[in-house]
N, C-alpha and C positions, 0 to 999 in steps of 0.2 A: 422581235429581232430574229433574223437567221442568220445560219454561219456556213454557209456551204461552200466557203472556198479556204483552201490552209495553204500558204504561198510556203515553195519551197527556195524559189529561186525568182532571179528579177524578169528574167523572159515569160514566166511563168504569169507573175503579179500583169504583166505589158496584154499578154494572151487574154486574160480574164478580165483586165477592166475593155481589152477590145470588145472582144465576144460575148463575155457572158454577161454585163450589166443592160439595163433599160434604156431602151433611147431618149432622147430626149437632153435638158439643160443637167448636167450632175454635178454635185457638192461630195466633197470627198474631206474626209477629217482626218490625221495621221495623230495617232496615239503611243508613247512609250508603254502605257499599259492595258491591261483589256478594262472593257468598263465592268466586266464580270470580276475583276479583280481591286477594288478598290479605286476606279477612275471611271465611274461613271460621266455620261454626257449630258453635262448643264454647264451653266456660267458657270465664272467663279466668284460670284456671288454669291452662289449656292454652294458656297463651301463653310459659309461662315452659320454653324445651326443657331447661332443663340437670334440670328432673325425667324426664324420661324415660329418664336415664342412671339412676336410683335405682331401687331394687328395691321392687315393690307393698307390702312392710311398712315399708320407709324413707319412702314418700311419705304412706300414712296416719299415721305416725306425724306428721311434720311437718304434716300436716293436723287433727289430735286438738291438737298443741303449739301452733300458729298460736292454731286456737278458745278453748282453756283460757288461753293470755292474753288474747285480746279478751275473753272474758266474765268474765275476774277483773275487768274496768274498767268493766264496762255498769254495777255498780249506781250508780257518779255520776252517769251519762247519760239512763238510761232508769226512765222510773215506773215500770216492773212489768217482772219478771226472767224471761227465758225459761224454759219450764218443760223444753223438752230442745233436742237439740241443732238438731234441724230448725230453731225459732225461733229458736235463735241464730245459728246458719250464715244465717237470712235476713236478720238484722240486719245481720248484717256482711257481705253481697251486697249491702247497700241502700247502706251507707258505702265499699263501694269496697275489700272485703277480698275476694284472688281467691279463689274457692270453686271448689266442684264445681255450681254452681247456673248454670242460663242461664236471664233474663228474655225473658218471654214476657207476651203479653196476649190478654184474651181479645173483647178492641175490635177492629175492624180500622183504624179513625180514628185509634186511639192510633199502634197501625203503622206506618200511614200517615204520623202527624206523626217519628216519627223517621227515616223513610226518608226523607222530602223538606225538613227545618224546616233542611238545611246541605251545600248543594251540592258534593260533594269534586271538587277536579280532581286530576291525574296529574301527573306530575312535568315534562311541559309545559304545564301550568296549561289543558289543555283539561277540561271539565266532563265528572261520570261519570254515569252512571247511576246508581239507589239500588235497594233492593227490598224486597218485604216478602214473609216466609216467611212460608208455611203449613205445619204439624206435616200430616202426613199418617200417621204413623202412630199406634198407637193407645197411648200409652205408659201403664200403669199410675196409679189417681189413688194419693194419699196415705190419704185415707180408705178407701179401701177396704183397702188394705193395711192400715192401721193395726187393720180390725175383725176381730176371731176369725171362724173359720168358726161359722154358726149350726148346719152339721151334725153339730159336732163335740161339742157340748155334751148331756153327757149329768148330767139332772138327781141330783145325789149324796143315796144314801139315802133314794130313792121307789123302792118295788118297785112301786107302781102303773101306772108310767111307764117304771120302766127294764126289761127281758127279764132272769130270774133269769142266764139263760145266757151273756148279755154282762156284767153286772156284781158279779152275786151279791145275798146277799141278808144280812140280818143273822143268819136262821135258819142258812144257810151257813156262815158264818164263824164263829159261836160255838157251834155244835153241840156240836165237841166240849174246850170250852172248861171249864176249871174255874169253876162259877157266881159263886164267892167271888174270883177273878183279877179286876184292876183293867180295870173298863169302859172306861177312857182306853187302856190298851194294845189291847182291842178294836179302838177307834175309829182309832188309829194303826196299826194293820195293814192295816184295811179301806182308809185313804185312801191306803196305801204302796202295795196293788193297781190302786188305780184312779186310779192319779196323774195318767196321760194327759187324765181325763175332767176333772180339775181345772184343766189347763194354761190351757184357751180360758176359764174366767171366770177367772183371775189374770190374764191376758192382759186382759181387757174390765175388772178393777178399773185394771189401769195405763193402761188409755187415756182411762178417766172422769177417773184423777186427775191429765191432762196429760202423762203419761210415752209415748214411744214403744215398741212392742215390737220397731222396728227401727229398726237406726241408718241414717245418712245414707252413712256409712263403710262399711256392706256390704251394701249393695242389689247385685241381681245383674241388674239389668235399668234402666232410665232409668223416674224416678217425677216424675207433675205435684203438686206441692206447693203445693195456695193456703194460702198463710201469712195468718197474724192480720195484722188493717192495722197493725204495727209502724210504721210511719211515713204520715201524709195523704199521701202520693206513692203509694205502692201502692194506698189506695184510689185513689184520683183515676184512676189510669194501667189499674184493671182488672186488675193486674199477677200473675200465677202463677211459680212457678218450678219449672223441669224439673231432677231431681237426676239428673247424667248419671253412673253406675256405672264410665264409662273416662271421665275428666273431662282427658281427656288426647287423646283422638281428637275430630277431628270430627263429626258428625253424619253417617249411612250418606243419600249423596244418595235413596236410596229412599223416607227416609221424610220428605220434605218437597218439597215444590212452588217453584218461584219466580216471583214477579212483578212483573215489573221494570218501577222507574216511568224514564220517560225523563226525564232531567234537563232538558228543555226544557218540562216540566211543572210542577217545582216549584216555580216561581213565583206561580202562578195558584193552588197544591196551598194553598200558605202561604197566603195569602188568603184561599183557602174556607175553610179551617180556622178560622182564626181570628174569620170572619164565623158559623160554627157555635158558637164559645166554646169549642171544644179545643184550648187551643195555651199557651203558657209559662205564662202567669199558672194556668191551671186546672189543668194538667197537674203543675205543681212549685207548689203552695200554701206559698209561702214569700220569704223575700226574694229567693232566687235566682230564682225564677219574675218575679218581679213586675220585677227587673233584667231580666231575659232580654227579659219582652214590652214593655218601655219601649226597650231596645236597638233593637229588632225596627220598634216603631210608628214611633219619633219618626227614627229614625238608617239604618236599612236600608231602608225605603221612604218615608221622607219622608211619614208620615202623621199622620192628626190623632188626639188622647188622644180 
């Protein structure tokens, strides 16, 4: 991790995510605290130690058992039933069930409002610093994983297109075949050969039909997950989630940046914000949003509806 930028101000934070970060797709985190300070970056799954004493097959399991009762309960709740487990693990990261998932945005405003919208102080009530991460490295999307390779597809029963040599051909296979033998055990031999070639479209029918070809459960690397807007909150917030493979470690300081807003900023942060239209009411489209920016107007700054 580096920390080469310390925001004084919000024109300031606007200047330096213009100019000075990397091009490219960025994931932005807003944190009340540093992760140097007790708020390290992992799920919050990885809050709870006494799993790290379980063995990698005891924690999945408990992580598979968790899901399969929330989702035996969503159909009262939810208009339309996740179709695998990705979308559901999102559901239940949205309500507050620990996952292997960490919220990320792809706003830096949003960031931004959670890094500065609640000043923490320390246990003698002096004011912290807040920050907002930057993903720097380059973690896997979902889509892409979810799609077969296109190189792998080899079109079944075109010798126009396929090499006799790689696949055969029908001339091949039923040469020396009795003419009177059931055509169907032909066709079943031939596709028993080249089963390989079948995998990547069975593969692409189960991703048209909303199925995953991998689970959440054995990814072997950390994956960016934009989920379906499951709830106006994720739209609203911009909101992605990173599916962390060790949902139990931190985040490797390599692959993320830090930028830390000084808490003697967040006051003025809150303001602009909210004079931009990003702040409780827009951010949490809901009563709790709408409590939060009445809290905020009328009761924390003494301002006018």
């Amino acid at each position: 991790m580096s920390t080469p930028f310390v925001i004084e101000s919000f024109e300031e934070y606007l200047s330096t995510v213009r100019d000075e970060l990397p091009q490219g797709r960025i994931y932005f985190r807003g944190q009340s605290k540093l992760a140097t300070e007790g708020y390290p970056l992992r799920p919050s799954m990885g809050r709870y130690h006494y799993l790290s004493k379980l063995t990698l097959f005891d924690r999945e399991r408990i992580e598979r058992e968790v899901l399969g009762v929330f989702s035996n309960h969503l159909l009262t709740y939810v208009h339309h039933l996740p179709r695998n487990d990705w979308e559901s693990l999102a559901i239940a990261q949205h309500h507050g069930l620990p996952t292997r998932f960490m919220d990320w945005t792809t706003n830096p405003l949003v960031a931004l409002y959670f890094a500065a919208r609640e000043t923490k102080t320390d246990d003698n009530d002096k004011p912290l610093n807040s920050a907002v991460y930057v993903l720097t490295s380059d973690p896997v999307r979902f889509s892409d994983l979810a799609q077969p390779s296109s190189e792998t597809i080899m079109p079944v029963l075109d010798t126009a297109t396929t090499p006799a040599e790689s696949a055969g051909t029908w001339t091949d296979l039923l040469g020396n075949m009795d003419p009177e033998e059931d055509e169907e055990e032909g066709l079943s031999e031939f596709l028993a050969t080249n089963e390989a070639s079948a995998t990547p479209i069975d593969e692409a029918k189960k991703t048209a039909a909303g199925e995953s070809p991998v689970s959440p459960f054995e990814i072997t690397e950390n994956v960016i997950y934009d989920p379906p807007h499951v709830s106006p909150r994720i739209r609203a917030q911009d909101g992605v989630l990173l599916a962390c493979h060790q949902p139990l470690q931190p985040l490797e300081e390599k692959d993320y940046l830090e930028i830390v807003i000084s808490h003697q900023a967040h006051d003025d942060i809150r303001r602009r914000l909210d004079q931009y239209g990003l702040f409780d009411k827009q951010l949490f489209p809901d009563l709790d949003g709408i409590a939060k920016w009445l809290k905020y107007r009328v009761f924390e700054i003494e301002g006018k509806l």
